[in-house]
C-alpha positions in Angstrom: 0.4 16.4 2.0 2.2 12.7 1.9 3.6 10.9 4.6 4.5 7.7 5.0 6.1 5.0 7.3 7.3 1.4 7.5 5.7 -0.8 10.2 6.5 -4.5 10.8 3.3 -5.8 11.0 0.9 -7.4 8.0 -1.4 -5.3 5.6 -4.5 -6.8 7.2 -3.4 -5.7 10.8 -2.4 -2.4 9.7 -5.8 -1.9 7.7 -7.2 -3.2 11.1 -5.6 -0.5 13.1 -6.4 2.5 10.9 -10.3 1.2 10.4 -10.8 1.4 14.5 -11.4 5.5 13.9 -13.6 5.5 17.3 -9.9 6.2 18.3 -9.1 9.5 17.1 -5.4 9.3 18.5 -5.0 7.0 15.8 -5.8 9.0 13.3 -6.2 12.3 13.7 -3.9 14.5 15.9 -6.1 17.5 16.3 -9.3 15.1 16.9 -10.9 15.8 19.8 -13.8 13.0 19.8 -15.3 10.8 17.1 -19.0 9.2 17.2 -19.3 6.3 14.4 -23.1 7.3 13.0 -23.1 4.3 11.0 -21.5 1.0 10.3 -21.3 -1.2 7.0 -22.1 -4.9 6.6 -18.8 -5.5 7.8 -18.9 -3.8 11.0 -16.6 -1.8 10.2 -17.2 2.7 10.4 -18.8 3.9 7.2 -20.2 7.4 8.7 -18.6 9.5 11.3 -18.6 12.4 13.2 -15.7 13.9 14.5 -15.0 17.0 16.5 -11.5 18.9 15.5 -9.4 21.7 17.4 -6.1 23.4 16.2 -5.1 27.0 15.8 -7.8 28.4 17.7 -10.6 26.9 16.0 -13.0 24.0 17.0 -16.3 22.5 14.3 -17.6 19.3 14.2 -17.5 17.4 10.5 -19.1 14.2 9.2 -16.9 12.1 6.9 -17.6 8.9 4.5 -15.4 6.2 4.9 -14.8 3.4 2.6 -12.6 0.6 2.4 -10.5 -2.4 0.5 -8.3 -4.6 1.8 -5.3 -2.3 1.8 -7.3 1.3 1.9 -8.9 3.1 4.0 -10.5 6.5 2.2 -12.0 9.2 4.8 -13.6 11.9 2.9 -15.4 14.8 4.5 -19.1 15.5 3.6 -20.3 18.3 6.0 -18.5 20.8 8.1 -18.9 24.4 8.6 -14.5 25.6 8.8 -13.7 22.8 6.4 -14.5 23.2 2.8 -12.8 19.7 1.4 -10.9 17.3 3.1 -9.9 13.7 2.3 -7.6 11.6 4.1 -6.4 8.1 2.3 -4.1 5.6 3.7 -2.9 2.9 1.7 -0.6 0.0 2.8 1.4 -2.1 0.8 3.6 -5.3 1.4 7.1 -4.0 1.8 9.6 -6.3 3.1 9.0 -8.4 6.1 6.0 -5.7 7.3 4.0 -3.1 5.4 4.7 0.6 3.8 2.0 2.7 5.1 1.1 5.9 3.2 -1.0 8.8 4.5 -2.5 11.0 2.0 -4.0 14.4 2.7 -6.0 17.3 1.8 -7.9 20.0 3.3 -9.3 23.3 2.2 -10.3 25.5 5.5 -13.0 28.3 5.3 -11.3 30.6 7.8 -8.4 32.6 7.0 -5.2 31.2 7.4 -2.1 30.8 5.6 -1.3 27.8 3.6 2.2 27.0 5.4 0.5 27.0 9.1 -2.6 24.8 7.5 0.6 22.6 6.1 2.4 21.9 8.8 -0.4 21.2 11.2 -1.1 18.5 8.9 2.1 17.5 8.2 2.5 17.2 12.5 -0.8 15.5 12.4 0.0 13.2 10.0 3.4 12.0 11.4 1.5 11.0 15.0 -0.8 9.6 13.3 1.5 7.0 11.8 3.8 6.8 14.5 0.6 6.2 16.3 -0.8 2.9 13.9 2.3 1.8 14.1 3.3 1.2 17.5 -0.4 -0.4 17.6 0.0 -2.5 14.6 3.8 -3.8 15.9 2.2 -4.4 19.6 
């Protein structure tokens, strides 16, 4: 799943927004809490914890995340109803602001069908954005 969106605001304060992932609502639409477990030399979240809801379900899973100055790479590394999920956002210069894209995948243990998983990420991924953005542009 691909989404992206155009926000009138610099790289650097976009890639500031998406790295604050203490706020779920940024990030995450079915996130119902995050804990950072650990931060790198930069401050900024290199281990979390987050706690996820939709379609009936709830789990907890513990993510990587890794940085540059235009990406930010989430990539899960224990959960008990996700198998494999990776989340990357990557903003580029695009005009007088930035192109933000939000890249996707996730693999669920527990049955359900590939259009619902889908378009609960597809959902998620548009509040996400429209979320950074109206952060980034404020």
């Amino acid at each position: 799943m691909k989404e992206s969106i155009s926000i009138a605001a610099p790289v650097a304060r976009v890639i500031e927004v998406v790295s604050d992932l203490g706020n779920t609502d940024r990030w995450a639409n079915e996130a119902k809490g995050a804990e950072i477990l650990e931060r790198g030399a930069d401050g900024r979240p290199s281990k979390i914890k987050v706690t996820l809801g939709a379609i009936g379900f709830s789990t907890t899973a513990s993510y990587d995340v890794t940085y540059t100055d235009s990406t930010v790479s989430i990539k899960g590394v224990d959960g008990k109803l996700i198998e494999n999920s990776t989340i990357d956002y990557e903003a580029v210069e695009s005009g007088a602001g930035t192109e933000l894209t939000m890249t996707s995948v996730m693999d669920v243990t527990v049955p359900v069908p590939q259009w619902g998983l889908e378009r609960a990420m597809s959902r998620s991924a548009r509040k996400n954005l429209q979320s950074v953005k109206k952060d980034a542009e404020a």
